[in-house]
VMD Tcl script that builds the backbone (N, CA, C; Angstrom):
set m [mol new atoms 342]
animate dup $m
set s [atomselect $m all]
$s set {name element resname resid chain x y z} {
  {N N UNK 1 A -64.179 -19.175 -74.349}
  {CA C UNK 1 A -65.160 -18.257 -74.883}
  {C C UNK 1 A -66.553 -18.865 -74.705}
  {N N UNK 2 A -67.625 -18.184 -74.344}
  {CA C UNK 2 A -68.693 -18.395 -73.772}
  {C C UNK 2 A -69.144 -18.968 -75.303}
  {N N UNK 3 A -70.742 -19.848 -75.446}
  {CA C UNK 3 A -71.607 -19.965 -76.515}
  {C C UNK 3 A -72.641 -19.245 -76.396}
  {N N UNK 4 A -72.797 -18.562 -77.775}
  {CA C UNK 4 A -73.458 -17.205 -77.841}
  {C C UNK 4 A -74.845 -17.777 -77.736}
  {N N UNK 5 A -75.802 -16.832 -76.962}
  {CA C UNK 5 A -76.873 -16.581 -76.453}
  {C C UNK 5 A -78.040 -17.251 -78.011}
  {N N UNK 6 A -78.772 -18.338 -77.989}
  {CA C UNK 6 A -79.760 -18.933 -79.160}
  {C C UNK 6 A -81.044 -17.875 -78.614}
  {N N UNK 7 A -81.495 -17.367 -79.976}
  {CA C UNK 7 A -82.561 -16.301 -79.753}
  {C C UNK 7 A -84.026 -16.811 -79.684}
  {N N UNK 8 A -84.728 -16.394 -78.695}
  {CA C UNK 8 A -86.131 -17.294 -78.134}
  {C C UNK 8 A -86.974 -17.055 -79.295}
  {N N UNK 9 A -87.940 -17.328 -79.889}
  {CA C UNK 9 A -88.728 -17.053 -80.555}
  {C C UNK 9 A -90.242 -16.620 -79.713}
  {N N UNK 10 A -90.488 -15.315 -79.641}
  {CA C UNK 10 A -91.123 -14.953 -78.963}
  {C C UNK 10 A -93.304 -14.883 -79.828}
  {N N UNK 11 A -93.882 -15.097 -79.543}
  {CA C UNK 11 A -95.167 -14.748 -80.405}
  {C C UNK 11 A -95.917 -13.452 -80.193}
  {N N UNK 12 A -95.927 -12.808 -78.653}
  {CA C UNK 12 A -96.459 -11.769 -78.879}
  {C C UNK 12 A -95.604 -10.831 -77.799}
  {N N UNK 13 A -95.596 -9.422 -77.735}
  {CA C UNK 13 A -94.812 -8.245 -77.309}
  {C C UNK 13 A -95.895 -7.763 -76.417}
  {N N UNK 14 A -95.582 -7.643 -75.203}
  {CA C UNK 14 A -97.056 -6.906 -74.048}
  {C C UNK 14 A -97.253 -5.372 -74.541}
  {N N UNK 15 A -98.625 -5.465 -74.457}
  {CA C UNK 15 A -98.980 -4.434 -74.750}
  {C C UNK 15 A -98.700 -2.823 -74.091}
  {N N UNK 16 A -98.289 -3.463 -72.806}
  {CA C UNK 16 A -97.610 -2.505 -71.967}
  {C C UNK 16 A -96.496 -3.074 -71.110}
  {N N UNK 17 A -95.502 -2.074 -71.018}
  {CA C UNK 17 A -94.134 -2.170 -70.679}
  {C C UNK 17 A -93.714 -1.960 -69.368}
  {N N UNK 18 A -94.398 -1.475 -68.187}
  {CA C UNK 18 A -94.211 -0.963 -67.760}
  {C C UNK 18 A -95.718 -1.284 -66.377}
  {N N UNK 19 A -95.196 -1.231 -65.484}
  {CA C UNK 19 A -96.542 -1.758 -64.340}
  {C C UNK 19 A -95.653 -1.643 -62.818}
  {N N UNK 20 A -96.943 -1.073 -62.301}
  {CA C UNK 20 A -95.989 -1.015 -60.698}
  {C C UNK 20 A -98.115 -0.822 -59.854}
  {N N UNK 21 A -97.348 -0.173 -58.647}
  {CA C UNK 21 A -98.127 -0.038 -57.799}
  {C C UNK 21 A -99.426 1.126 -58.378}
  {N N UNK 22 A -100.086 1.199 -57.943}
  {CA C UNK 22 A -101.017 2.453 -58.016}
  {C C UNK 22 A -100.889 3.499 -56.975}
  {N N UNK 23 A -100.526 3.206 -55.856}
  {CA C UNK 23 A -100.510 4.069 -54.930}
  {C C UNK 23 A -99.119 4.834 -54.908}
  {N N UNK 24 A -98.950 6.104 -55.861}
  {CA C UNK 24 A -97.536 6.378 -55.573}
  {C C UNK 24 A -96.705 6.776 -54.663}
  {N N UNK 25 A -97.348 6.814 -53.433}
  {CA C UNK 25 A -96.363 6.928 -52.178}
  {C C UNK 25 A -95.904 5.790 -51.731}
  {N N UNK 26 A -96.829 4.811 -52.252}
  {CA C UNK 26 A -96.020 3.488 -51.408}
  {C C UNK 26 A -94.877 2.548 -52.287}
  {N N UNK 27 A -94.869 3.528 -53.639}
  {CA C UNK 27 A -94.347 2.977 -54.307}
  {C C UNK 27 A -92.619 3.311 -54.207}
  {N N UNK 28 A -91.593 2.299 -53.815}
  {CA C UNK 28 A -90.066 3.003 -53.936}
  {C C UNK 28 A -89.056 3.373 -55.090}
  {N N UNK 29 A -89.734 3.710 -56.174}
  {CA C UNK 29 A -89.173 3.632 -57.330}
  {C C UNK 29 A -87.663 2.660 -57.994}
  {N N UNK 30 A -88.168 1.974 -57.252}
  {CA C UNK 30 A -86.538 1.381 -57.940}
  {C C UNK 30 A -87.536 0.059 -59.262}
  {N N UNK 31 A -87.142 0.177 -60.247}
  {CA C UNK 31 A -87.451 -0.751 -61.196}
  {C C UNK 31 A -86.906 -2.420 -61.119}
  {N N UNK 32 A -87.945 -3.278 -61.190}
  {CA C UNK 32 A -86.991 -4.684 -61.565}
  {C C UNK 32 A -87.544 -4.744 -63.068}
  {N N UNK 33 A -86.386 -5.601 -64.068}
  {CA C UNK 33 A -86.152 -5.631 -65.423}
  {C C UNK 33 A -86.530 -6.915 -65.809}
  {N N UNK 34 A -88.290 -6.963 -66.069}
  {CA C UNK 34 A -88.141 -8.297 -67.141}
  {C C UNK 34 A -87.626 -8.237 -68.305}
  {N N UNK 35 A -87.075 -9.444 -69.028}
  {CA C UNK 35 A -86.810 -9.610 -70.467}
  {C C UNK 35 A -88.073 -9.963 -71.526}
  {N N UNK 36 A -88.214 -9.703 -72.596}
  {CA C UNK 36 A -89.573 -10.141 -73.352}
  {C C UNK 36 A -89.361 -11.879 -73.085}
  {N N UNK 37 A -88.118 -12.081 -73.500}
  {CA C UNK 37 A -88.562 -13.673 -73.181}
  {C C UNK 37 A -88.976 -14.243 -71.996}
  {N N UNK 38 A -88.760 -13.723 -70.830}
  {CA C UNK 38 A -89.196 -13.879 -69.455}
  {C C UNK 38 A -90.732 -13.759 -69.441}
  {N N UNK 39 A -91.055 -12.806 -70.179}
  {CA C UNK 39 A -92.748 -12.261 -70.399}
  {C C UNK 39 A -93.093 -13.168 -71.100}
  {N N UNK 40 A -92.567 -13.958 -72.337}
  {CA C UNK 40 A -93.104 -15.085 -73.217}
  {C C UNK 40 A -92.909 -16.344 -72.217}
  {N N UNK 41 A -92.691 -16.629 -71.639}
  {CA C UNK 41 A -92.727 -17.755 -70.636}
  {C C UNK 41 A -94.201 -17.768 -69.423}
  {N N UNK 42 A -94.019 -16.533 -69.117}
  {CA C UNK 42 A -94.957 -16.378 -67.810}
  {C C UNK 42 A -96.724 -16.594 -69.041}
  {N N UNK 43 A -96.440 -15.983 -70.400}
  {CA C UNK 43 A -97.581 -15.920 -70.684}
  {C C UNK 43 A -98.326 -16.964 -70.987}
  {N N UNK 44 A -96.925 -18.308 -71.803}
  {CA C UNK 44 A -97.073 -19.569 -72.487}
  {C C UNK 44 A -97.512 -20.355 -71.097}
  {N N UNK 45 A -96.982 -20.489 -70.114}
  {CA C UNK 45 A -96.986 -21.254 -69.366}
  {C C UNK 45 A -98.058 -20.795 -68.414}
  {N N UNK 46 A -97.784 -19.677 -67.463}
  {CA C UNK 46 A -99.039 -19.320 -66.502}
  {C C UNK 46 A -100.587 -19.165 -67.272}
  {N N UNK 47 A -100.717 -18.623 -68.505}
  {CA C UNK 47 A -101.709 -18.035 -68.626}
  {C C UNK 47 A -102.336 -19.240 -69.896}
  {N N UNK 48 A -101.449 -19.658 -70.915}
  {CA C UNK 48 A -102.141 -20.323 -71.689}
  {C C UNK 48 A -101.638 -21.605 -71.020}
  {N N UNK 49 A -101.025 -22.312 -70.058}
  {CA C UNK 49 A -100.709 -23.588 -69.723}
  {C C UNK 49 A -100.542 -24.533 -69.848}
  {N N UNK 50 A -99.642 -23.962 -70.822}
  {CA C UNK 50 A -98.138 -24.480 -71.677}
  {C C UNK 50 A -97.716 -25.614 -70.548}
  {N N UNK 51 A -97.320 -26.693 -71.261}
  {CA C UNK 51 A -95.881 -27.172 -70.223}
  {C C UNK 51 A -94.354 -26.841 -70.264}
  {N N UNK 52 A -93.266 -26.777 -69.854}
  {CA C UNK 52 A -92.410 -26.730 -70.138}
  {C C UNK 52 A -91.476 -26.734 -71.328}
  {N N UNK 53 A -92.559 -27.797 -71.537}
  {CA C UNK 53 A -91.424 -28.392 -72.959}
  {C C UNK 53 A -91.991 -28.035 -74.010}
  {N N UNK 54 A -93.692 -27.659 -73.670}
  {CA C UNK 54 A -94.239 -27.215 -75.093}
  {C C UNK 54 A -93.515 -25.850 -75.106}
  {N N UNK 55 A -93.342 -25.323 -74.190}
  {CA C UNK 55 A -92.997 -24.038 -74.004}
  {C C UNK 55 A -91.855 -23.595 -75.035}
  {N N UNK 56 A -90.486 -24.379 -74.409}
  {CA C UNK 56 A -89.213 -24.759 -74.986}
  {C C UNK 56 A -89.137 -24.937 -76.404}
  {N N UNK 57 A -90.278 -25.934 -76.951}
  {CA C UNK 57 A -90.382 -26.137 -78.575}
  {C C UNK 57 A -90.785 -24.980 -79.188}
  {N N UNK 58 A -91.668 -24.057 -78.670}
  {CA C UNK 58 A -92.669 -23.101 -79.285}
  {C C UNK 58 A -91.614 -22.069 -79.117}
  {N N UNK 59 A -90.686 -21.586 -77.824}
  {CA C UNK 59 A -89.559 -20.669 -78.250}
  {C C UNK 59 A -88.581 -21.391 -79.006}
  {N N UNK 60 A -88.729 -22.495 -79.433}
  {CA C UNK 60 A -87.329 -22.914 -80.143}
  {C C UNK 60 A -85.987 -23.096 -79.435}
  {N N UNK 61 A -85.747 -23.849 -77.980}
  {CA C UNK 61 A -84.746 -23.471 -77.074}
  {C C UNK 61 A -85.402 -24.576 -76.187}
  {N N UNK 62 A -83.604 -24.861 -75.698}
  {CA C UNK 62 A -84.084 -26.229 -74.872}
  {C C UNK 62 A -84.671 -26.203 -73.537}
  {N N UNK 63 A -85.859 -27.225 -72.860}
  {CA C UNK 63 A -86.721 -27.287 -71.634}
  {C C UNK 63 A -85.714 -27.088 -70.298}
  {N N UNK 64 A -84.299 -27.012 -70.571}
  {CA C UNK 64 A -83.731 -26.475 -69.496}
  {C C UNK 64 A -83.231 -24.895 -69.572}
  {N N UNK 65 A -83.381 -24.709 -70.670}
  {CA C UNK 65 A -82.972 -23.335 -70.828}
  {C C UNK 65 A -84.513 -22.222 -70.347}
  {N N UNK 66 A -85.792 -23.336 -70.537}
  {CA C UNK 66 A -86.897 -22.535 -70.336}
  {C C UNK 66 A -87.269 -22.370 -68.814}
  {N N UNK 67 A -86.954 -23.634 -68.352}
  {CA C UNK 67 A -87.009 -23.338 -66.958}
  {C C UNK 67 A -86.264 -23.072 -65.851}
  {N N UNK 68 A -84.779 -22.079 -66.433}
  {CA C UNK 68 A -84.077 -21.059 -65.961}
  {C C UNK 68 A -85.053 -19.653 -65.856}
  {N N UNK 69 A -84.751 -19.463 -67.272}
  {CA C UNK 69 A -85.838 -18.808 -67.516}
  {C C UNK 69 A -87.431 -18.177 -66.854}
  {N N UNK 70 A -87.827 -19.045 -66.826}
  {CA C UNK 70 A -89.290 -19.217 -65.559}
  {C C UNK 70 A -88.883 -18.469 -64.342}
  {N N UNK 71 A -87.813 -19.653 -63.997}
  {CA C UNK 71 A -87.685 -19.069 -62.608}
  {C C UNK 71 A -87.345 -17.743 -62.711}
  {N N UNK 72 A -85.963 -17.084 -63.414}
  {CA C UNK 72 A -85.848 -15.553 -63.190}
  {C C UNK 72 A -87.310 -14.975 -63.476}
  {N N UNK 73 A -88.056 -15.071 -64.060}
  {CA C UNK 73 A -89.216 -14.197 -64.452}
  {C C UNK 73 A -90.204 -14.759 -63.573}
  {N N UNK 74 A -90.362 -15.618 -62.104}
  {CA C UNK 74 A -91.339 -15.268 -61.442}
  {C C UNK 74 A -90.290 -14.711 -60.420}
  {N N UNK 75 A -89.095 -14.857 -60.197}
  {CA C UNK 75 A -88.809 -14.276 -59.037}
  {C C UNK 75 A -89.233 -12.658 -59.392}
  {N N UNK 76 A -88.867 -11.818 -60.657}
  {CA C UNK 76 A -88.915 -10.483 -60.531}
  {C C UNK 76 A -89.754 -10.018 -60.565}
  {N N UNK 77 A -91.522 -11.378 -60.998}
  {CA C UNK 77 A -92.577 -10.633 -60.283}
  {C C UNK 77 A -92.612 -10.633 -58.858}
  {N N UNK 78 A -92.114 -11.563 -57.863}
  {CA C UNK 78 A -92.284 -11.946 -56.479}
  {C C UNK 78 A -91.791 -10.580 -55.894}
  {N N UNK 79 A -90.578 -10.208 -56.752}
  {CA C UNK 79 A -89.741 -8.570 -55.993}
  {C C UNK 79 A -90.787 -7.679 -56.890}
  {N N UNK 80 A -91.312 -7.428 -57.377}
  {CA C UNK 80 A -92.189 -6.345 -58.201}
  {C C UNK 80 A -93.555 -6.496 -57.038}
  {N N UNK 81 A -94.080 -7.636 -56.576}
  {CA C UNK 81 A -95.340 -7.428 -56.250}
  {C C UNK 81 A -95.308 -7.474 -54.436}
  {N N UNK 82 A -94.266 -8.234 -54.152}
  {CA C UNK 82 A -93.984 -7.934 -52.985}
  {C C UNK 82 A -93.113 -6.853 -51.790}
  {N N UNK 83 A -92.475 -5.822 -53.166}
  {CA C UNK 83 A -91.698 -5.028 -52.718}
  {C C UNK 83 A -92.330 -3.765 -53.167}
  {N N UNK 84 A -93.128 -4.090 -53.743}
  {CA C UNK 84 A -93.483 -2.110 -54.380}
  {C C UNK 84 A -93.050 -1.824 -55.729}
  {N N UNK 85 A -91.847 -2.801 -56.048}
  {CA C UNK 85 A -91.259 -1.997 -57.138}
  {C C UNK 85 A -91.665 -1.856 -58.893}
  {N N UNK 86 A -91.347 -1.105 -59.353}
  {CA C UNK 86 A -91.815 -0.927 -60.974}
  {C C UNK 86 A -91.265 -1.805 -61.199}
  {N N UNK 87 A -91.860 -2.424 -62.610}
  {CA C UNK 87 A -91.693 -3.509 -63.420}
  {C C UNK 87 A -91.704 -2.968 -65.186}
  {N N UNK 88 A -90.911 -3.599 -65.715}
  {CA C UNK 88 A -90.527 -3.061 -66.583}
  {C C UNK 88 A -89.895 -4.471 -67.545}
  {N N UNK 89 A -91.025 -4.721 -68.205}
  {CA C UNK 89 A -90.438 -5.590 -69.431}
  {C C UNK 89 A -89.627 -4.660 -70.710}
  {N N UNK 90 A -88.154 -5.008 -71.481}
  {CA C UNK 90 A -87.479 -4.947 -72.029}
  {C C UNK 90 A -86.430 -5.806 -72.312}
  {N N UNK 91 A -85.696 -5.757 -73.729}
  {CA C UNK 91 A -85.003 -6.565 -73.940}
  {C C UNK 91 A -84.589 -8.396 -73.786}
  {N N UNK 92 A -83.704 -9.008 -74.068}
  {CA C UNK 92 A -83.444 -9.978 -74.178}
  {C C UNK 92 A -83.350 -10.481 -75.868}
  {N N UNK 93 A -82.569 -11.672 -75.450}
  {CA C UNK 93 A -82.289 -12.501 -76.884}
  {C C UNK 93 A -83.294 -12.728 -77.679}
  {N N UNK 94 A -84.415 -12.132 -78.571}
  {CA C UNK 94 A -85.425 -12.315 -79.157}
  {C C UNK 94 A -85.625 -12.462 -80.464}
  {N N UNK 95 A -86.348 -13.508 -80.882}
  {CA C UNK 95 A -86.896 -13.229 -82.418}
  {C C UNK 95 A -88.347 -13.171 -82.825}
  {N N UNK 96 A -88.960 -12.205 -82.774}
  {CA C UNK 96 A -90.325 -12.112 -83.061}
  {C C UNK 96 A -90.555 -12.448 -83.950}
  {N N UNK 97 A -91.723 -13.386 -83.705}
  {CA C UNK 97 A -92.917 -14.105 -84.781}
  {C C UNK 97 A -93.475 -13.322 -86.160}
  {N N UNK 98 A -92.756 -13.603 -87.027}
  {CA C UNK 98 A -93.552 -13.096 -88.227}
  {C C UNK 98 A -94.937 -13.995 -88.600}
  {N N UNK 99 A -95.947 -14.673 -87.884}
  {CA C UNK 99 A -96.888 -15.112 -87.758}
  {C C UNK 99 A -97.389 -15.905 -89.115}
  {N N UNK 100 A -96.407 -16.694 -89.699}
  {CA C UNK 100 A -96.470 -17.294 -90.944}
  {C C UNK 100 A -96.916 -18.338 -90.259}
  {N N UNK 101 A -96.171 -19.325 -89.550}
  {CA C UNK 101 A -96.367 -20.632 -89.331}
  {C C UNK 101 A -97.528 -21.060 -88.548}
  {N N UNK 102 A -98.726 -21.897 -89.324}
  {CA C UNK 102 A -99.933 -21.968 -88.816}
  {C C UNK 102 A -99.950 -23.120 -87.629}
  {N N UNK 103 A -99.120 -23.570 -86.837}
  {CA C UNK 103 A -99.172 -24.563 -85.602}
  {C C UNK 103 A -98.413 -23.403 -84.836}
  {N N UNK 104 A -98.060 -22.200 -85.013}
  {CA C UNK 104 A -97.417 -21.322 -84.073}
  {C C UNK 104 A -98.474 -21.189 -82.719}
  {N N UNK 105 A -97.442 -21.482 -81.358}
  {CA C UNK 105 A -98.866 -20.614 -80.285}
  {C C UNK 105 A -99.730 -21.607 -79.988}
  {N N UNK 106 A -100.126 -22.564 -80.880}
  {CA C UNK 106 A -101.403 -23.370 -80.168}
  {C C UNK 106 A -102.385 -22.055 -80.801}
  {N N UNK 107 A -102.474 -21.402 -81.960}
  {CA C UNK 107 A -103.555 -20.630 -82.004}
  {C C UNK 107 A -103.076 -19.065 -81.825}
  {N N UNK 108 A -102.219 -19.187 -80.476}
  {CA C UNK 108 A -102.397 -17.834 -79.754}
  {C C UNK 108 A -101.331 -16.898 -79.946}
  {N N UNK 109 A -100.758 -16.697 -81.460}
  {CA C UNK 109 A -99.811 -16.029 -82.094}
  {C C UNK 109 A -100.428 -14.959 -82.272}
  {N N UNK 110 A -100.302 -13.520 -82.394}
  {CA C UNK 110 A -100.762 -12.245 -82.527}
  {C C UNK 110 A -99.909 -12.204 -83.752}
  {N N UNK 111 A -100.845 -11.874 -84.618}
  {CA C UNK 111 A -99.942 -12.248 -86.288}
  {C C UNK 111 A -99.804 -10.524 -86.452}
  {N N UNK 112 A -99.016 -10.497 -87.220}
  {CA C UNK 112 A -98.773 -8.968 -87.635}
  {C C UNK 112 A -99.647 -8.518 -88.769}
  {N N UNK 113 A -100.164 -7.577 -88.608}
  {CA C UNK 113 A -101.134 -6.775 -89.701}
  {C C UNK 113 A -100.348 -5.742 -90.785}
  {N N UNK 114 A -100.623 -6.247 -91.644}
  {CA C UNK 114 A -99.846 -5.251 -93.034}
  {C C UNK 114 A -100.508 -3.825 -93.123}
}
mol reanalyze $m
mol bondsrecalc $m
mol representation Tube
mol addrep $m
């Protein structure tokens, strides 16, 4: 029996779900499927430049599990931006940030508003 899937701790949810081409003729409609945690990786790491392992601590999940991870979520931008196709973040093993913990993010936790 497999060991069940440890849930990433994610900090923020994209604001949009959904991204493809602009030009809709050149576009072939077939969708590739990010996971939110795939999206919490590309964001920790590409954009705020995270390392690995800070990465790994901040989802709560080990630096080899994050950089599985990585890789599926740049390959399905590489097929999203090099093929035409829609992109579509959804799902995965997640636990969103109830934005209590003040070292969350390095800062860059999107806390929830009451």
């Amino acid at each position: 029996m497999p060991r069940p899937k440890k849930c990433r701790k994610v900090c923020n949810l994209p604001d949009s779900d959904q991204f493809g081409p602009l030009n809709k003729a050149q576009c072939n409609k077939q969708y590739v499927t990010m996971t939110v945690d795939e999206y919490e990786t590309i964001r920790l790491i590409d954009l705020h430049e995270y390392t690995q392992e800070e990465c790994a601590n901040q989802m709560k999940v080990a630096r080899t599990t994050i950089q599985a991870i990585y890789n599926d979520a740049r390959k399905k931008l590489a097929q999203s931006l090099v093929n035409g196709n829609l992109l579509r973040i959804e799902g995965g093993d997640i636990l969103v940030c109830d934005g209590l913990d003040k070292s969350c993010c390095k800062g860059n936790c999107i806390k929830k508003s009451d």
